[in-house]
N, C-alpha and C positions, 0 to 999 in steps of 0.2 A: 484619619480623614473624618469630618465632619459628616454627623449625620443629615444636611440639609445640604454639604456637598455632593454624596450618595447621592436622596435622592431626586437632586439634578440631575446628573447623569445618568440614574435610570431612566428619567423622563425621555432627556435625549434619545437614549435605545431605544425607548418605547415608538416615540415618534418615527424613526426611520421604519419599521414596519409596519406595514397597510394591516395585514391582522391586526397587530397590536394598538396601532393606533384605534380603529375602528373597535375595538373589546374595551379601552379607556375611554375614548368619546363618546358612545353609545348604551356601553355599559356600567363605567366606573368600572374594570378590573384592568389592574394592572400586572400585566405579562410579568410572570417569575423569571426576568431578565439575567439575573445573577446566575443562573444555573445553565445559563446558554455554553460558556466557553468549556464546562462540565459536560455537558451530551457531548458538545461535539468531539471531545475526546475521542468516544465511543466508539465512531466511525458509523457503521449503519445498525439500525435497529427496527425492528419489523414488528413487533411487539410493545408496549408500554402498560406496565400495570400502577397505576398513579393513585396510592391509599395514602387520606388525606386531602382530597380534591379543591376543599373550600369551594373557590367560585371561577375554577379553571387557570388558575395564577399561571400552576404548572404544563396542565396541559399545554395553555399557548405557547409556551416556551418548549414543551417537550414537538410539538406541531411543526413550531421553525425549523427545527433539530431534523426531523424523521417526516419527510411530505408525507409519506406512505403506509408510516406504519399506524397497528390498529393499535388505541389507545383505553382501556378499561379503566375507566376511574371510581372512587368510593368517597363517598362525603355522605354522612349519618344525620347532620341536619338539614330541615325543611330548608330556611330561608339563601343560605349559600348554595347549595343545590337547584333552587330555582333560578339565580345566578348564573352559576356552569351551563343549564340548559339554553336561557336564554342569547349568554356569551358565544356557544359555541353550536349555536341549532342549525347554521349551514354544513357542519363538518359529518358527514355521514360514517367516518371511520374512530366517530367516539361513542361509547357507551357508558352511561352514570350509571352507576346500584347506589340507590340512598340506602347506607350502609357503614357500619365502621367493619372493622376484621378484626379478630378477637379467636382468640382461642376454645370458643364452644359457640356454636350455633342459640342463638335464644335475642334478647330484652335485655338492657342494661339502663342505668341513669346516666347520665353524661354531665359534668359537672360543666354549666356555662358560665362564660367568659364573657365582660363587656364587651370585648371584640372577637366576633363569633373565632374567627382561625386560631384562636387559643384554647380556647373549649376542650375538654378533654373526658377521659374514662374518667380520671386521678383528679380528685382532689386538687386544686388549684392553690399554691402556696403562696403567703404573704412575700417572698421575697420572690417568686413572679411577677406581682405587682410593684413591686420595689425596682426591682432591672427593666420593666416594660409597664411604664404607668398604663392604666387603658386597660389592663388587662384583669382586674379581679373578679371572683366569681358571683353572678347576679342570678344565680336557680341551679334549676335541674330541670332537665328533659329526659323523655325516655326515647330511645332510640333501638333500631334492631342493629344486630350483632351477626355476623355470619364468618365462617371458616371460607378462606378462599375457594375450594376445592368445590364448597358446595354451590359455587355461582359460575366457576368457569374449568372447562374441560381442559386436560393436558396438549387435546389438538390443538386448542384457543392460544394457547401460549410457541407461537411461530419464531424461532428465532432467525434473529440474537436478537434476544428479549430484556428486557432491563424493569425491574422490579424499586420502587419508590414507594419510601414512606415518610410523612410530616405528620405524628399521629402525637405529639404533645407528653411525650412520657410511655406512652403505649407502645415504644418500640418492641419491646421484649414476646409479648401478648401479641403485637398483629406480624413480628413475625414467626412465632409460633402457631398463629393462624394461618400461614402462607404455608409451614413446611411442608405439604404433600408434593407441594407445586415445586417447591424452592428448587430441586435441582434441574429443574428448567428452563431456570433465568442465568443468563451471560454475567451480568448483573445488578448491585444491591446499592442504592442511594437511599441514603436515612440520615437524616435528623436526630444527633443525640447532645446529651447535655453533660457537663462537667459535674455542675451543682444541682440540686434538687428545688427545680421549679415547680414539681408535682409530687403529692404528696407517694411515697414507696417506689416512686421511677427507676428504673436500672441507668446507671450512666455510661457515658459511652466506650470505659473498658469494659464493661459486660456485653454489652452490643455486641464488639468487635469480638470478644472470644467465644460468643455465643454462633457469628457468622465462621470463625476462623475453624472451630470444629467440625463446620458443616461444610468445609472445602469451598470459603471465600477469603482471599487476602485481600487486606486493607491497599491499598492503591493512591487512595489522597485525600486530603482534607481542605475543604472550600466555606469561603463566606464565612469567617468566624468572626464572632461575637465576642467583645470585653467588655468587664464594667466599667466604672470612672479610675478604678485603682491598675487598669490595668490587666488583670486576670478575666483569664478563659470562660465566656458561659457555656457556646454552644457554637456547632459548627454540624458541616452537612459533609457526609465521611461516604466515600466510593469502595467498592468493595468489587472485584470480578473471582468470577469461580475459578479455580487452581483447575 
């Protein structure tokens, strides 16, 4: 299917819902629609922890999903972050930590992308910009870093809770930042990559055996990504606790 087929038909989804439409019209974010028929798998979820936030893509979509449930979300930069709150300042059951999760509490550089939602810890590779024009890297920022455990309590995590991440490479890192928490979530929606768009990235066989020994089986694989030849970039992989 055509990329400009896509996203019409996002547009569409987008339109039929009054959040979503009213977060595109007012704010320019468009609802992470794709991930809709993904939650509602789920069944109910009372919990959402959404690391990787950008500018609420997800949240609205995790919001359609879950009326009720409380949603924790984490984005490390300023300008998408002021986005989220603006997108989403009537919904009183979200909370943003400008923040990435990482495996040690501190400061890190953040290597920026001309289009902020690619930004990452890692190194941004020329064959990123190759598979996603738009995307190559134009500085560094610095950003704080925090281990989950030290922003949110075990009671905070109410199940059935479902734990996400879109962290550009940093799957390995921010869910080794999660572990304290990790066997708390139902489960595990992450974004991983076949080839190496960031520079030292785990791909997403290590993801999955790095979840698989921590008592999550892989469950499905959504919204995946080819290049022109045909071949796997990246796909957005479910995972529930065994």
């Amino acid at each position: 299917m055509s990329r400009l087929l896509l996203q019409a038909r996002k547009l569409a989804s987008i339109l039929t819902v009054s959040l979503w439409r009213k977060a595109l019209m007012q704010h320019r974010v468009a609802a992470g629609v794709e991930h809709i028929t993904v939650l509602r798998q789920l069944g109910a979820c009372r919990t959402v922890v959404d690391i990787g936030a950008n500018r609420g893509q997800f949240a609205l979509a995790a919001r359609a999903a879950f009326a009720d449930a409380q949603i924790y979300s984490f984005e490390p930069l300023s300008a998408p972050a002021s986005g989220y709150r603006a997108t989403l300042a009537s919904d009183v059951r979200v909370c943003l930590l400008e923040a990435a999760v990482g495996p040690e509490k501190g400061e890190a550089d953040i290597h920026l992308s001309e289009r902020d939602d690619s930004s990452s810890l890692l190194p941004i590779t020329g064959r990123q910009d190759e598979l996603f024009p738009g995307t190559a890297e134009i500085g560094r920022g610095r950003i704080s870093v925090v281990r989950l455990a030290d922003v949110l309590s075990a009671e905070e995590i109410v199940a059935p809770s479902l734990l996400k991440l879109d962290v550009q490479g940093f799957e390995l890192q921010a869910l080794a930042g999660s572990e304290d928490l990790l066997p708390l979530f139902d489960w595990v929606y992450v974004e991983c990559s076949f080839v190496e768009l960031y520079a030292g990235q785990a791909f997403a066989d290590e993801v999955i055996a790095w979840l698989r020994e921590r008592g999550f089986r892989l469950t499905g694989v959504f919204n995946m990504s080819y290049d022109r030849a045909g071949r796997a970039i990246q796909a957005d992989f479910l995972f529930k606790k065994s």
